[in-house]
N, C-alpha and C positions, 0 to 999 in steps of 0.2 A: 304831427304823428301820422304814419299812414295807417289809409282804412285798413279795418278786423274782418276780415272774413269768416260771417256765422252762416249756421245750418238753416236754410231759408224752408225745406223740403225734404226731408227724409226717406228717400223714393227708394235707396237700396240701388240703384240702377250696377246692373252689373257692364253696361256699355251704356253710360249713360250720354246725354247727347244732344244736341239740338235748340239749345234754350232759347225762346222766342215769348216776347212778353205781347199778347191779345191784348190790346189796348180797349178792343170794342165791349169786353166782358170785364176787363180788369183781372185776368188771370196767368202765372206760367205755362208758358207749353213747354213741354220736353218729350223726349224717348227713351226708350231702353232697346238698344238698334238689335241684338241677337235675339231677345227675350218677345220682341214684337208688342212692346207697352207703347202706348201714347196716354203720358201725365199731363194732368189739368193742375194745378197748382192755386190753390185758393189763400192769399198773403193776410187774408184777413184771419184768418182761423189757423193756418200752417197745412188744410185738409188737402188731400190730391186724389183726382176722380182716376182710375183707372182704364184706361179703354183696350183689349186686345183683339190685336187686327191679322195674327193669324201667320204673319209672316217679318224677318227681318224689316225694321221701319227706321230708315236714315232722319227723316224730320218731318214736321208736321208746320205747316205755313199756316197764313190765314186766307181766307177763301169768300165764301159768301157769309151772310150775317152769324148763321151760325153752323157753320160747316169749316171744316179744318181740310186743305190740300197736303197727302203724304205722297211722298217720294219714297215706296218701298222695293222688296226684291225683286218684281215681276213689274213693275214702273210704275206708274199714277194710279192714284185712285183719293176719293174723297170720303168725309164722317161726318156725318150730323151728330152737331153736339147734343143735340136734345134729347137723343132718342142713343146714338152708339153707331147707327145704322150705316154701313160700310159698302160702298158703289166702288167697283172698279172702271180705271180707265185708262186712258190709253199705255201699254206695255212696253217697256225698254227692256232689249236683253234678254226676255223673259226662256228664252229658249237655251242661257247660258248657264247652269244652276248654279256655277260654280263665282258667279259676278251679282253683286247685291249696290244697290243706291248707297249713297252716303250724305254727305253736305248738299245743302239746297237753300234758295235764298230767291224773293219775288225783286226784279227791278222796279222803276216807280210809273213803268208803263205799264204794269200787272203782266208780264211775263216772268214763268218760272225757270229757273238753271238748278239744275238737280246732273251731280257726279257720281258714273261708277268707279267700282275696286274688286279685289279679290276679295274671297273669304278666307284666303289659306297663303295667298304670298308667293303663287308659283309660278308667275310671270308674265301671264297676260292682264296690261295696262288699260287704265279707261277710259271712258268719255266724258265730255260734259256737255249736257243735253240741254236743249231750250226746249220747254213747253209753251207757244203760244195762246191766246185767247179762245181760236179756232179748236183747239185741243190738239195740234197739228206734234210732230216731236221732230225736231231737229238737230243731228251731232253737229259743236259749234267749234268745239277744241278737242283733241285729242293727245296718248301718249302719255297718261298718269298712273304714277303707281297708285297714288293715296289720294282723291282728288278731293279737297276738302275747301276750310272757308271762302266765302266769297262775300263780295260789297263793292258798291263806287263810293265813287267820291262823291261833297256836297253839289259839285256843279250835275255831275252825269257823265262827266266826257270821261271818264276812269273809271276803270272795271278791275277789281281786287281778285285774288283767287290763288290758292293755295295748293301745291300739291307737296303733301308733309315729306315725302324722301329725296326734296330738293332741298331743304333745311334755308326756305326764303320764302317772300311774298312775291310774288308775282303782279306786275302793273299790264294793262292792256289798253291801247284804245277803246272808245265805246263807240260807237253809234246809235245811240239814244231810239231814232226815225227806227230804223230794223232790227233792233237788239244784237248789235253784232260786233264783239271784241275783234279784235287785231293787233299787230305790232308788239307782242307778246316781247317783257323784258323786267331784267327785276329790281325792284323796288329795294327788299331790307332782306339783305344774309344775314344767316346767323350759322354760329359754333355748331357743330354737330353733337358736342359734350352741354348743349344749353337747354336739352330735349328736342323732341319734334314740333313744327308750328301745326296747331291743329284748327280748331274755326277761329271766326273776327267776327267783328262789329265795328262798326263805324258812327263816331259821335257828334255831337250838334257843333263841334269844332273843325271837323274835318280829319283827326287821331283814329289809328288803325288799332282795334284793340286786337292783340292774337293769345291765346292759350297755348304753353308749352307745355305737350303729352309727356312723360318721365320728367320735368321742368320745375317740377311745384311753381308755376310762376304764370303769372300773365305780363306781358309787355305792350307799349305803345308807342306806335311810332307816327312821326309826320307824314304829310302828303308825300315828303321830299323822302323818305325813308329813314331817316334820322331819328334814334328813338329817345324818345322821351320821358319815358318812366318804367318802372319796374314796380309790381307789386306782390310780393311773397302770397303763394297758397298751401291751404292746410294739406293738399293731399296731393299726390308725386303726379295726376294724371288730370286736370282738367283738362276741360272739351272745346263747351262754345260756349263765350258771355252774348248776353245781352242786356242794353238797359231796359228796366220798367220801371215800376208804382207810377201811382198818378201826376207825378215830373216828370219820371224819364231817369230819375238820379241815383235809381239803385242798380248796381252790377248784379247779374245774375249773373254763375256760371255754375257749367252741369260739371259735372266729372263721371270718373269709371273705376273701376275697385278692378275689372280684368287683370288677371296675373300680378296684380300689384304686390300682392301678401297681404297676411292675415290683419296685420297693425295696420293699414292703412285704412285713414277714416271717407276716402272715395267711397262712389256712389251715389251720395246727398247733390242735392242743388243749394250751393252756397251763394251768400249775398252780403254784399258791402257798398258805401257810396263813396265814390272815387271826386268827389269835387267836382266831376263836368255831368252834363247830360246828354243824353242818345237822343235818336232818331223815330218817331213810331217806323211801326214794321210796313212795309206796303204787302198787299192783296193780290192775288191772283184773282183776275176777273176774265173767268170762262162767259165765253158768247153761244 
């Protein structure tokens, strides 16, 4: 039988977003990207801490013991979990009002990539940004409508990444030593009528998870692009999975209720165990 997808989190998220499992607390991260929420997600209880930071917030990483790295609309900035207590830094964009962060993801050398997008769809494309250790910001790829999930591979030498109105995954070389993609080319197309691809994860296999936005689905495909499974979702728009609980062997994924209509049960942070395991998340480690 395949996995059931139930309600892990109840968050309402109207763009909901980001799902990133805090291995070091034992908790969900997510957002609510227009709404400016960053949820805490307690599996034990089902409770979610709420944190508002003021502005559109694309994702929330993990950062030092207990402080959370967002990629929001004016660029970096960090929260202590203990307190709420919200430090800005350094800014991408911030002089564009009309361009807000999206997708973001730590490699395993604690370098951040965090992508911009439009708010409204009028034509100017994004970037995808490296934050260094140094807190340094650098455009690494450009030319994205949507610029969304991202991942390597289990070696390092592959760099995943997403831009949803391509309707594919995108393969890159990596350079691990300088954080630095190249040879950009694609991996897995899909149908335009199969939804948009929207965030991934990548599992302790080496399998690319993606969420299809209008989709109800998530798919998985090989290193080679070749997919290997499909698994039906409750609501027409999930976002990003990730795995968590204390294995690694639960799928998390967020969704969005945005324009869906009224019947649609988006917004919650659903969860199911798909038979494999993920990867803990790596750390952005500011010097």
């Amino acid at each position: 039988m395949p996995p059931v997808f139930e309600v892990a989190f109840d968050v309402r998220a109207g763009l909901g977003e980001g799902a990133l499992w805090d291995w070091r607390h034992g908790v969900l991260l997510s957002v609510d990207i227009l709404a400016g929420r960053v949820l805490v997600g307690d599996p034990d209880d089902g409770s979610t801490h709420e944190i508002v930071v003021g502005q559109p917030v694309g994702a929330a990483l993990l950062q030092r013991e207990h402080e959370l790295l967002l990629a929001m609309r004016d660029g970096f900035a960090s929260v202590d979990l203990r307190d709420d207590a919200l430090t800005q830094g350094p800014r991408v964009e911030a002089e564009e009002p009309g361009m807000r962060m999206n997708d973001a993801a730590c490699d395993a050398a604690g370098r951040c990539f965090a992508g911009t997008m439009e708010f409204d769809g009028s034509g100017r494309l994004g970037t995808l940004y490296r934050l260094d250790p140094d807190l340094s910001v650098r455009p690494v790829l450009d030319g994205f409508d949507v610029s969304n999930g991202i991942g390597w591979s289990l070696s390092g030498e592959a760099m995943y990444h997403i831009d949803s109105h391509r309707h594919r995954v995108d393969v890159y070389d990596y350079d691990a030593a300088t954080g630095t993609p190249s040879n950009g080319r694609p991996l897995a197309a899909m149908d335009a009528d199969q939804g948009l691809p929207d965030g991934l994860t990548v599992d302790a296999e080496g399998g690319i998870w993606v969420c299809f936005w209008d989709g109800a689905a998530l798919r998985r495909y090989a290193p080679d692009g070749a997919l290997t499974e499909q698994l039906d979702f409750p609501a027409a728009r999930p976002t990003k999975p990730a795995f968590g609980g204390p294995d690694l062997d639960r799928l998390y994924v967020t969704s969005a209720t945005l324009d869906s209509g009224a019947t649609d049960p988006g917004g919650a942070v659903f969860v199911a165990q798909p038979g494999v395991r993920g990867l803990p998340a790596h750390v952005f480690t500011p010097r």
